[in-house]
N, C-alpha and C positions, 0 to 999 in steps of 0.2 A: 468507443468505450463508454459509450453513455454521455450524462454531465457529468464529466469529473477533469480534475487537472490535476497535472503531474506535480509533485512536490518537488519530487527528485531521486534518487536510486540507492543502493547502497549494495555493498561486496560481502558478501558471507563468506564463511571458511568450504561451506560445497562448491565454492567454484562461480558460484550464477551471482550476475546483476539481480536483484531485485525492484521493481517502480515504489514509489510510494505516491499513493495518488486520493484525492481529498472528492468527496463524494458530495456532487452537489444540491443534493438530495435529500440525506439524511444525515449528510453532517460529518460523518464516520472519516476515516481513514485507512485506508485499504491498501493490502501489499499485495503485488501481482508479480508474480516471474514467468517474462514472456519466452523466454526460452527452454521454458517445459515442454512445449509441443500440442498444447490445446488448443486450438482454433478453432472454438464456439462462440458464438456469441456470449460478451463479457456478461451481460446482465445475465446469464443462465446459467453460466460457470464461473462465481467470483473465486478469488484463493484464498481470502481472509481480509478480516479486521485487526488492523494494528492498533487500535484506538477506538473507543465509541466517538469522542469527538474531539477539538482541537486541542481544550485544556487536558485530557488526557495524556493526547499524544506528547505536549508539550514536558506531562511530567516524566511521561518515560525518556524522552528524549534528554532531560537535563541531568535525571539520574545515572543516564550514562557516562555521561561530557563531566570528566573532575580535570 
């Protein structure tokens, strides 16, 4: 999956684990659900940006958490 490392996962109401995974690259952080059935190589098929970068992520993160 390139340079990236796992954050950690999280359960949506569809049912699927999703990764959360921090890009070592440009910063970002990025959600993958590996159980969609893509099997391309990640850098050609990402799923998305959940963040441009850490302090973002962090604000969404805390907006959620009361």
């Amino acid at each position: 999956m390139g340079k990236r490392a796992m954050i950690g996962s999280f359960f949506t109401e569809v049912g699927d684990d999703f990764l959360l995974l921090f890009n070592n690259d440009t910063g970002s952080i990025e959600w993958n659900d590996p159980g969609y059935g893509h099997f391309e190589v990640y850098e050609e098929n990402p799923y998305g940006i959940f963040a441009k970068d850490i302090e973002e992520f962090y604000t969404k993160l805390s907006s959620r958490i009361t």
